[in-house]
C-alpha positions as CSV (number, residue, x, y, z in Angstrom):
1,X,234.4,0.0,-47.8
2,X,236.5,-3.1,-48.1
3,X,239.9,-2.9,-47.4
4,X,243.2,-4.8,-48.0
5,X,246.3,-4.6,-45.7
6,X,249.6,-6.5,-47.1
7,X,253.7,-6.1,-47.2
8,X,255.0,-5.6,-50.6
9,X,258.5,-6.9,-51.6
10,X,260.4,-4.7,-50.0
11,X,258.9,-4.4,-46.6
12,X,255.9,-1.0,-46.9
13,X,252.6,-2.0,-45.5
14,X,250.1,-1.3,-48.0
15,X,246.6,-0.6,-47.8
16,X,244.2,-0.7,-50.8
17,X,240.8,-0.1,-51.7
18,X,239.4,-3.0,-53.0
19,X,236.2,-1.3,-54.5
20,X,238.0,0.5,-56.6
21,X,238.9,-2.8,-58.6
22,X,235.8,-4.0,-59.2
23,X,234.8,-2.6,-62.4
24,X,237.8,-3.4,-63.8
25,X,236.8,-7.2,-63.2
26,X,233.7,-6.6,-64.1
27,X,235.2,-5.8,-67.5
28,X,237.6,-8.8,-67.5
29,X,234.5,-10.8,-66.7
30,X,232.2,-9.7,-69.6
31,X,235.2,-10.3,-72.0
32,X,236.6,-14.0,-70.9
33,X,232.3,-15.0,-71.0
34,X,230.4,-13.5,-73.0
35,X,232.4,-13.4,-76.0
36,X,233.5,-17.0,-76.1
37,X,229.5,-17.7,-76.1
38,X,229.1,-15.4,-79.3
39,X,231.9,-17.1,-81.3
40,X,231.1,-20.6,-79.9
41,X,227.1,-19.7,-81.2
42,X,228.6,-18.3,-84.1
43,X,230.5,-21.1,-85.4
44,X,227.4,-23.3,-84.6
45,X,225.2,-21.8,-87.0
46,X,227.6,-21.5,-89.7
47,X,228.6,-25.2,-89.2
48,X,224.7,-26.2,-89.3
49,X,223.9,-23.5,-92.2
50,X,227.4,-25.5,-94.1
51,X,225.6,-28.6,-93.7
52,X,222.4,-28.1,-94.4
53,X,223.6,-26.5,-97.7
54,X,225.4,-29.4,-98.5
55,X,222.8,-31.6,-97.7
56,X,220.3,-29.4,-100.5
57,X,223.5,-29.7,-103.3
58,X,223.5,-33.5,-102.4
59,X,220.3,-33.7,-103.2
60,X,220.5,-31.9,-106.3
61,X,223.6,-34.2,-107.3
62,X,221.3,-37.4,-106.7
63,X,218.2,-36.3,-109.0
64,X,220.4,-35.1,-111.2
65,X,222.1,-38.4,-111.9
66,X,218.7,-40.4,-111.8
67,X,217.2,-37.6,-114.2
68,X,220.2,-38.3,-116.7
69,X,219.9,-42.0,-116.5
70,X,216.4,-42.4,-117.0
71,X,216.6,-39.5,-120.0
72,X,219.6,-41.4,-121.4
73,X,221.5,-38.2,-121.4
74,X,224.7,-39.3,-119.1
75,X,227.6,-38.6,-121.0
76,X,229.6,-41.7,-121.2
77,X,233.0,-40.2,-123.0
78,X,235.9,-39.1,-121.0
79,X,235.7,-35.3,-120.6
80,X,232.5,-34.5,-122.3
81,X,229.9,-32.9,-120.3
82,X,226.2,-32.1,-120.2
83,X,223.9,-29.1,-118.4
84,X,220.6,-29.8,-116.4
85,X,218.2,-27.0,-115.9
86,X,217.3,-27.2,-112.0
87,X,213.8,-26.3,-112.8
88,X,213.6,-29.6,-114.7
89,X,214.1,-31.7,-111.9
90,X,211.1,-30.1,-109.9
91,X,208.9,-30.3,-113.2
92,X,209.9,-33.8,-114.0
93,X,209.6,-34.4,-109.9
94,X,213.0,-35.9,-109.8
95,X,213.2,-33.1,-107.0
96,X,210.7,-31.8,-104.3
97,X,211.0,-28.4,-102.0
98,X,211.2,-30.6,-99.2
99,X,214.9,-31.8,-100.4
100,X,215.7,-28.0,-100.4
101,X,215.0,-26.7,-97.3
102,X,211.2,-25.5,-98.5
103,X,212.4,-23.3,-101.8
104,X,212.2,-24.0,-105.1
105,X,215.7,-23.0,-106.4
106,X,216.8,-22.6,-109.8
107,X,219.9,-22.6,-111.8
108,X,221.9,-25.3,-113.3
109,X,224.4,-28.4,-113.1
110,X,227.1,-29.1,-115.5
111,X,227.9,-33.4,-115.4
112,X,231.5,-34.1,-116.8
113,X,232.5,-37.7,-117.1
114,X,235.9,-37.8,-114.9
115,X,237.6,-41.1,-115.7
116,X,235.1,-43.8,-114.0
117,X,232.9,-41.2,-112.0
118,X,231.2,-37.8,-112.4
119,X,231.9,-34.2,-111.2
120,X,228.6,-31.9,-110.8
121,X,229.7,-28.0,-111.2
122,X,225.9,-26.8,-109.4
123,X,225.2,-23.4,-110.3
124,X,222.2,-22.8,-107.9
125,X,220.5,-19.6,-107.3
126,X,217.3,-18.2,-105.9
127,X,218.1,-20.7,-102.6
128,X,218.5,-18.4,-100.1
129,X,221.8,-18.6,-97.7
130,X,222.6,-22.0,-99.8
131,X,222.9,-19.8,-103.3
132,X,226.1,-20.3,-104.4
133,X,226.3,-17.1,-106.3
134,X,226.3,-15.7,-102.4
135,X,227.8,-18.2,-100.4
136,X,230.9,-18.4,-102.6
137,X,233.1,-16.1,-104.3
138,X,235.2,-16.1,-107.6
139,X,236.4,-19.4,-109.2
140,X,240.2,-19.9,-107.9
141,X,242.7,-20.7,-110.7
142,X,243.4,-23.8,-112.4
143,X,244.8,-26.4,-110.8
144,X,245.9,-29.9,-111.4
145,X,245.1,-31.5,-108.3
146,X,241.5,-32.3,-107.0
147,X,240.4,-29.9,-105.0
148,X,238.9,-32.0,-102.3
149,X,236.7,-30.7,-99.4
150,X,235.5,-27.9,-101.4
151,X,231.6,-27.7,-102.1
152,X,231.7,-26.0,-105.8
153,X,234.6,-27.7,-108.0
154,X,234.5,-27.6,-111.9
155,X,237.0,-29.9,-114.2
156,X,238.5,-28.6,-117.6
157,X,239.5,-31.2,-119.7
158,X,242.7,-31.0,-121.7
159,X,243.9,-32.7,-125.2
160,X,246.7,-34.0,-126.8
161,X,246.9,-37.3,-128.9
162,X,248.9,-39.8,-130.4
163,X,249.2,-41.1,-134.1
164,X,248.3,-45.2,-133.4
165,X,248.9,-48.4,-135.2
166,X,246.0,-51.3,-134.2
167,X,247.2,-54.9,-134.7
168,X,245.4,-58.0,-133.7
169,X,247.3,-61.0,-133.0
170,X,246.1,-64.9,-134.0
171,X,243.5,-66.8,-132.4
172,X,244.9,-69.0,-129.9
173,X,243.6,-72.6,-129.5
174,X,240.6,-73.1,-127.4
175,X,240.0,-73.7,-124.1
176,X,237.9,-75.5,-121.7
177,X,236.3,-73.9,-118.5
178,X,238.6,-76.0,-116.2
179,X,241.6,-74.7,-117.5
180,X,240.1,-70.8,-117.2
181,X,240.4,-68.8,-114.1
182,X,237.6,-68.3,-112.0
183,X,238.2,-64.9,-111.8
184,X,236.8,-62.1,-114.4
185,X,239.7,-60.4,-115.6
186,X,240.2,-56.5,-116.2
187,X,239.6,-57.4,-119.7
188,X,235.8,-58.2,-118.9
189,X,236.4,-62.2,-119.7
190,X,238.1,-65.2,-118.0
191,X,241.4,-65.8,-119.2
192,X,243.6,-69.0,-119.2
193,X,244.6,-70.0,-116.2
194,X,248.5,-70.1,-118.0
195,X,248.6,-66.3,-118.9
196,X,251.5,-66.9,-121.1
197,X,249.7,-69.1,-123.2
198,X,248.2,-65.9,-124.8
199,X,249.5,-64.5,-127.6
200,X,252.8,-62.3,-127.5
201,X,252.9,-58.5,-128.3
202,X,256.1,-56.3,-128.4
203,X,257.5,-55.4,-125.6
204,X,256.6,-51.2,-126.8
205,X,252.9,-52.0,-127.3
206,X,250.2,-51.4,-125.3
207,X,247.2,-54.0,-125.0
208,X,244.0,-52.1,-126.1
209,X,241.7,-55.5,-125.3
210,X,241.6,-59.7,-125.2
211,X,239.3,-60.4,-127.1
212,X,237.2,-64.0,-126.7
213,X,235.6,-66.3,-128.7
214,X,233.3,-69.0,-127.7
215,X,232.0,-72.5,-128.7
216,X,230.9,-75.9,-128.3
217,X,232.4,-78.9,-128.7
218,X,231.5,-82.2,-128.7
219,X,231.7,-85.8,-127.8
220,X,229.8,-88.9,-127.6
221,X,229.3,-92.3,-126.1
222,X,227.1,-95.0,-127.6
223,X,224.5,-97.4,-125.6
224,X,224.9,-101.1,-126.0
225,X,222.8,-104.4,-124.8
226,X,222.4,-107.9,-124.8
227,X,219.8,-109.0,-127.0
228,X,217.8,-112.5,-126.5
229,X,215.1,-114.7,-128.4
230,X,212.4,-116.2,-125.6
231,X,210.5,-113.7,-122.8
232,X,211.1,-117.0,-120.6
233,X,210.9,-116.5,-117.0
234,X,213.2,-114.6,-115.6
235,X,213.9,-112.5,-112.5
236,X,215.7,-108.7,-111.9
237,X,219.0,-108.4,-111.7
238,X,220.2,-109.6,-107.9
239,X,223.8,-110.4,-106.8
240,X,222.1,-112.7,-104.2
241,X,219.2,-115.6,-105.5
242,X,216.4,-114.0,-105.3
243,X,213.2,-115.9,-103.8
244,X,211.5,-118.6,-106.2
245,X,214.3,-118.3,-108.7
246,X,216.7,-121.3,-108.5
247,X,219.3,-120.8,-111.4
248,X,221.7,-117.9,-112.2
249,X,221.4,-116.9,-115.7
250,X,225.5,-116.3,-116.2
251,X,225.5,-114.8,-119.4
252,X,223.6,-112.0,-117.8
253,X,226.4,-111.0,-115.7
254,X,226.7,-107.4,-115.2
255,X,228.3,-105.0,-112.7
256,X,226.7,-102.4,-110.2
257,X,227.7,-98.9,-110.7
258,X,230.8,-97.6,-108.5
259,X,230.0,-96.9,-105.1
260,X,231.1,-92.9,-104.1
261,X,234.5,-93.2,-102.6
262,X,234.5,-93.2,-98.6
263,X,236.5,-92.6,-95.7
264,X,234.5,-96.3,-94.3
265,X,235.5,-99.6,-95.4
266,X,232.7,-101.3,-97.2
267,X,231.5,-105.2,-95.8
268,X,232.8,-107.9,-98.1
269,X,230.7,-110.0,-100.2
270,X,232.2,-113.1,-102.4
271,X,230.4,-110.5,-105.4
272,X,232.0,-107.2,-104.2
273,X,235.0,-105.5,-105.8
274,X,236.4,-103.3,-103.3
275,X,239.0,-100.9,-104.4
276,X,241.2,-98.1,-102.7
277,X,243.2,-95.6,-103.5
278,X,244.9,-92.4,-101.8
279,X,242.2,-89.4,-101.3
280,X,244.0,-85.6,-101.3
281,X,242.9,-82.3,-100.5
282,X,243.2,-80.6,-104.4
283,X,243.4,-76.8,-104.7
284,X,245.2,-74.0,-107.0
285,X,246.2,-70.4,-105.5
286,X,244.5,-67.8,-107.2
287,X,246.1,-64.2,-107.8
288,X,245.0,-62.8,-104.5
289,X,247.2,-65.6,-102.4
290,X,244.3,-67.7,-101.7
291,X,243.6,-71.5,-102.1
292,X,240.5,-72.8,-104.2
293,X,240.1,-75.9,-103.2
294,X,238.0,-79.2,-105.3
295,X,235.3,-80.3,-104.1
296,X,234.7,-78.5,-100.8
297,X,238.1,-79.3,-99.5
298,X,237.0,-82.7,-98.9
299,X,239.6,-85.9,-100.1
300,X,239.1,-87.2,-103.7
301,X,241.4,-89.2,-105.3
302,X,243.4,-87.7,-108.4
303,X,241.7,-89.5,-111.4
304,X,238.2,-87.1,-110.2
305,X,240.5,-83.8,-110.8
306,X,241.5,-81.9,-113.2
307,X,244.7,-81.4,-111.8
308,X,246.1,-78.8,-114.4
309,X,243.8,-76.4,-112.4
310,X,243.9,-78.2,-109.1
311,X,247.7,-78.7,-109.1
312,X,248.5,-78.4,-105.4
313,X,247.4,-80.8,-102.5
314,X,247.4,-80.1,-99.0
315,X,250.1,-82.7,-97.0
316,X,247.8,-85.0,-94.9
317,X,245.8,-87.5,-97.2
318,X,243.5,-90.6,-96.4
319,X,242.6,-93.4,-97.9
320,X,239.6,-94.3,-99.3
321,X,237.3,-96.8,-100.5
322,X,234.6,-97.9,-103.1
323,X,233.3,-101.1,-104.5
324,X,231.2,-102.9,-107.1
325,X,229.4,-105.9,-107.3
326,X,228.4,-108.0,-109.4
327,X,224.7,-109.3,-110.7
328,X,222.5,-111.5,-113.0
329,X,219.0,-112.5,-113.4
330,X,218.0,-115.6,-112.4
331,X,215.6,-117.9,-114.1
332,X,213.1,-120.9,-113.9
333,X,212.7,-123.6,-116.9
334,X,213.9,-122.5,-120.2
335,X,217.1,-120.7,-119.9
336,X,217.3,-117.4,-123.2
337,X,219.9,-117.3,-125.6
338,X,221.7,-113.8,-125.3
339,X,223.6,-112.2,-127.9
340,X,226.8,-109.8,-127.3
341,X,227.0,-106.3,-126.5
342,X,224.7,-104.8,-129.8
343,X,223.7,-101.0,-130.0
344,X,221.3,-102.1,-132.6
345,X,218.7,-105.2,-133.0
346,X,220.9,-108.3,-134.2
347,X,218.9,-111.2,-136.7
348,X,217.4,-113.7,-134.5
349,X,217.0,-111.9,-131.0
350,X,214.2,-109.9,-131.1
351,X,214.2,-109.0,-127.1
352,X,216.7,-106.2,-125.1
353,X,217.7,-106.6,-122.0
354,X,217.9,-103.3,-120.9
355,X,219.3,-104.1,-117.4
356,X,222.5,-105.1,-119.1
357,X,223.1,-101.6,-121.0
358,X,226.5,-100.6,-121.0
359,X,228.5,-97.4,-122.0
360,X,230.7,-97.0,-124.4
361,X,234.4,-95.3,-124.0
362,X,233.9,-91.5,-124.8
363,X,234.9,-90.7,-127.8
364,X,237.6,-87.7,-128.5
365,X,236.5,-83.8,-128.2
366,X,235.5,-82.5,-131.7
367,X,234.3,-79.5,-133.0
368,X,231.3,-80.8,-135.1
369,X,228.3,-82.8,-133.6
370,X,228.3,-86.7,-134.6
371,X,224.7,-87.1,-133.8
372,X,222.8,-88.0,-136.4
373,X,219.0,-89.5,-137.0
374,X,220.4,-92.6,-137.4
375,X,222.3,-93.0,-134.4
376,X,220.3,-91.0,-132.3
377,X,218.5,-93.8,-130.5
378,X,221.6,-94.8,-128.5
379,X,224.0,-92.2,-129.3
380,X,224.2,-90.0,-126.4
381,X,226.2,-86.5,-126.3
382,X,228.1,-84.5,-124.3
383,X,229.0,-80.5,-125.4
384,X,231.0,-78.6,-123.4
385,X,232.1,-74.5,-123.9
386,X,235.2,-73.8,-125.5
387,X,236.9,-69.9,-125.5
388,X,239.6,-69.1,-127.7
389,X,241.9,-65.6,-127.0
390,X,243.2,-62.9,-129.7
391,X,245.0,-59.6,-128.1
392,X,244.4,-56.4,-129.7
393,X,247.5,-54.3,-129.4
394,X,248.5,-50.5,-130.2
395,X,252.0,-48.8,-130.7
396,X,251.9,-45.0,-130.0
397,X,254.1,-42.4,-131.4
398,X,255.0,-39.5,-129.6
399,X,252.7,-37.2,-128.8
400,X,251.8,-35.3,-132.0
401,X,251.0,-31.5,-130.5
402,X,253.3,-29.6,-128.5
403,X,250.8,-28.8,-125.4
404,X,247.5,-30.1,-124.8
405,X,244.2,-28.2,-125.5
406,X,241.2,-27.5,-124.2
407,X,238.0,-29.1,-125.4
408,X,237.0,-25.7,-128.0
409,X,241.0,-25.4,-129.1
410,X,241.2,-29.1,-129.6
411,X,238.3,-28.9,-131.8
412,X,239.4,-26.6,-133.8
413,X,242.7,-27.9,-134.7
414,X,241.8,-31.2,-135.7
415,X,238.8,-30.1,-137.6
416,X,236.4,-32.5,-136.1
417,X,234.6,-32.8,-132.3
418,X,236.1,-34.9,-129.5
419,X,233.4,-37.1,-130.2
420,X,234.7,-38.1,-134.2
421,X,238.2,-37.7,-132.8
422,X,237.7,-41.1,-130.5
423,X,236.2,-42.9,-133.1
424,X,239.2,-42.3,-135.0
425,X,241.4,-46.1,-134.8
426,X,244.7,-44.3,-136.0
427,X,244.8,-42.3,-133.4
428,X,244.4,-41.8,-129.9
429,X,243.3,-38.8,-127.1
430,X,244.8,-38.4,-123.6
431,X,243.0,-36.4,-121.7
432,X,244.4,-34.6,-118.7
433,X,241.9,-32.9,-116.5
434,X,243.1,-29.2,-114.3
435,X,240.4,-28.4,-111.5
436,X,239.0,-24.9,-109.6
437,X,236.8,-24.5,-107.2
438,X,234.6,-21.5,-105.8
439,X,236.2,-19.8,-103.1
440,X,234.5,-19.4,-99.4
């Protein structure tokens, strides 16, 4: 027998029989092990069994909503709801067994539109451990905060409502892309980029909606030529003599295009225009804090922007360049007799030179079209998109009942369903929403 000889505090010798202790450890032993492992495995299984339930409602949440949506059944007002038998998602194979742990479950979901979203109330029986009927207990009392990380949660709409007075305000004058923002407002359009050109409302009215109307207006340019009376011989227009062409033809003069502007200086010619003018980096801030620059962010000069929109510019600039030159045909024996500038054919010159078409100045932005069919040879028109604004206000009275109601009560007392109450343009719901949730 093992034995143990020591001094205690004050000084005996002590001897003790250590196999008497051993059970007793034994004992301590079983309980500081074994249990542990039972409530470690326990909490396992009910964490796995928790989320494989949830898993099986998810499931039954997704089909649901893609069930709905294809049916056209989703109710789309605030507070109204709508129940979906479980067996008709198997039926309608919106749902398999396999998405619920190898049982066909039954029951039902209730889908209330919450504001923007949906809340599913699932009902779900005949589902083994996931039932809810026997994984849950009694509905807690209302509440009027989400309950959030509970599995079962139902929503009760409430009611009230307030006598309303709708005004519209005037159309305000229209406006062109460039002076809208790029951003889609919360009122589903683009507004002006100046918010306080829309109309003003009184200060204790609420904007219901900004309403838009669109369309076109118009502007025009007309195409001119020279006009002549022989073919003769004549070359293409050349700022240089072209081979086996000895005179320049001057009343043919005419003038390239405009070269893009560049950072490069162009080579000089005795025929070449060059012209150069400051090149800035144009952008506008938007409401976020950030810059929307023209153009990429590369330098254009300020005639090229709309600078209403684009009204800021970055601090380092460049110059840059662009040029034009000049041209004419050149000729051999019997020089033409040219007209002026003509959109139509003048007496006596039978012959247009196309090469010397020109462009008239643009004409101002109307709302009606000026092309006609007899113009519409060398009439050429631009349309561009024009929006106009109107604000639809309301102004609310106080809340006409004492206490809100819920969806039956509410009914009743106004003799109509929530439905025909919305509709109603002299008046209008608030909904409040309280919450419970199925106990664990």
């Amino acid at each position: 027998m093992k034995r143990a000889i020591y001094v205690d505090q004050e000084g005996n010798t002590v001897n003790q029989d250590l196999e008497h202790k051993r059970p007793l450890l034994n004992l301590f032993f079983c309980i500081g092990t074994i249990i542990p492992i039972i409530l470690i495995v326990m909490i396992v299984i009910t964490v796995v069994q928790n989320n494989t339930c949830i898993n099986l409602y998810n499931n039954i949440k997704t089909a649901t909503l893609a069930y709905l949506k294809d049916q056209g059944e989703l109710p789309d007002l605030e507070g109204e709801n709508t129940v979906v038998n479980i067996a008709d998602l198997y039926s309608a194979q919106y749902l398999n067994s396999n998405q619920t742990t190898n049982i066909l479950c039954s029951g039902n979901v209730k889908v209330t539109k919450y504001k923007k979203d949906y809340i599913y109330t699932l009902d779900v029986r005949n589902c083994d451990k996931c039932s809810t009927n026997k994984k849950y207990g009694s509905w807690s009392s209302e509440q009027t905060f989400y309950p959030r990380n509970k599995a079962i949660i139902d929503v009760i709409p409430y009611y009230n409502y307030y006598e309303r007075q709708l005004n519209t305000t005037s159309w305000t004058r229209y406006f062109d892309k460039d002076e809208l923002a790029d951003e889609i407002s919360q009122y589903d359009n683009n507004l002006p980029l100046d918010e306080n050109e829309l109309p003003e409302v009184p200060k204790e009215s609420e904007i219901v909606e900004i309403q838009s109307d669109s369309t076109y207006y118009y502007r025009y340019r007309d195409k001119s030529w020279k006009w002549y009376d022989i073919v003769g011989n004549y070359s293409d227009f050349s700022s240089e003599m072209p081979q086996g062409f000895t005179q320049k033809d001057q009343d043919t003069e005419v003038y390239s295009k405009w070269s893009d502007y560049s950072l490069d200086y162009p080579e000089e010619k005795d025929y070449r225009t060059i012209e150069k003018q400051t090149g800035y980096k144009f952008y506008y801030t938007d409401k976020n804090g950030k810059k929307r620059y023209y153009n990429s962010g590369k330098y254009s000069v300020r005639d090229e922007v709309n600078t209403e929109k684009y009204d800021q510019t970055d601090e380092e600039t460049s110059t840059l360049y662009r040029y034009r030159d000049k041209k004419w045909r050149w000729y051999n024996g019997q020089k033409r007799r040219y007209s002026l500038y003509y959109s139509s054919m003048p007496s006596g010159m039978p012959y247009c030179d196309l090469g010397t078409e020109t462009l008239s100045n643009p004409s101002n932005w109307e709302a009606q079209s000026r092309v006609n069919d007899t113009n519409r040879a060398y009439r050429l028109e631009e349309k561009k998109p024009m929006t106009r604004f109107r604000t639809v206000y309301e102004i609310l009275s106080l809340k006409v009942l004492e206490k809100p109601l819920n969806h039956e009560a509410f009914e009743k007392k106004v003799q109509m369903t929530v439905p025909e109450f919305f509709e109603k343009e002299d008046a209008k719901l608030e909904i409040t929403y309280k919450f419970k949730y199925k106990k664990s």
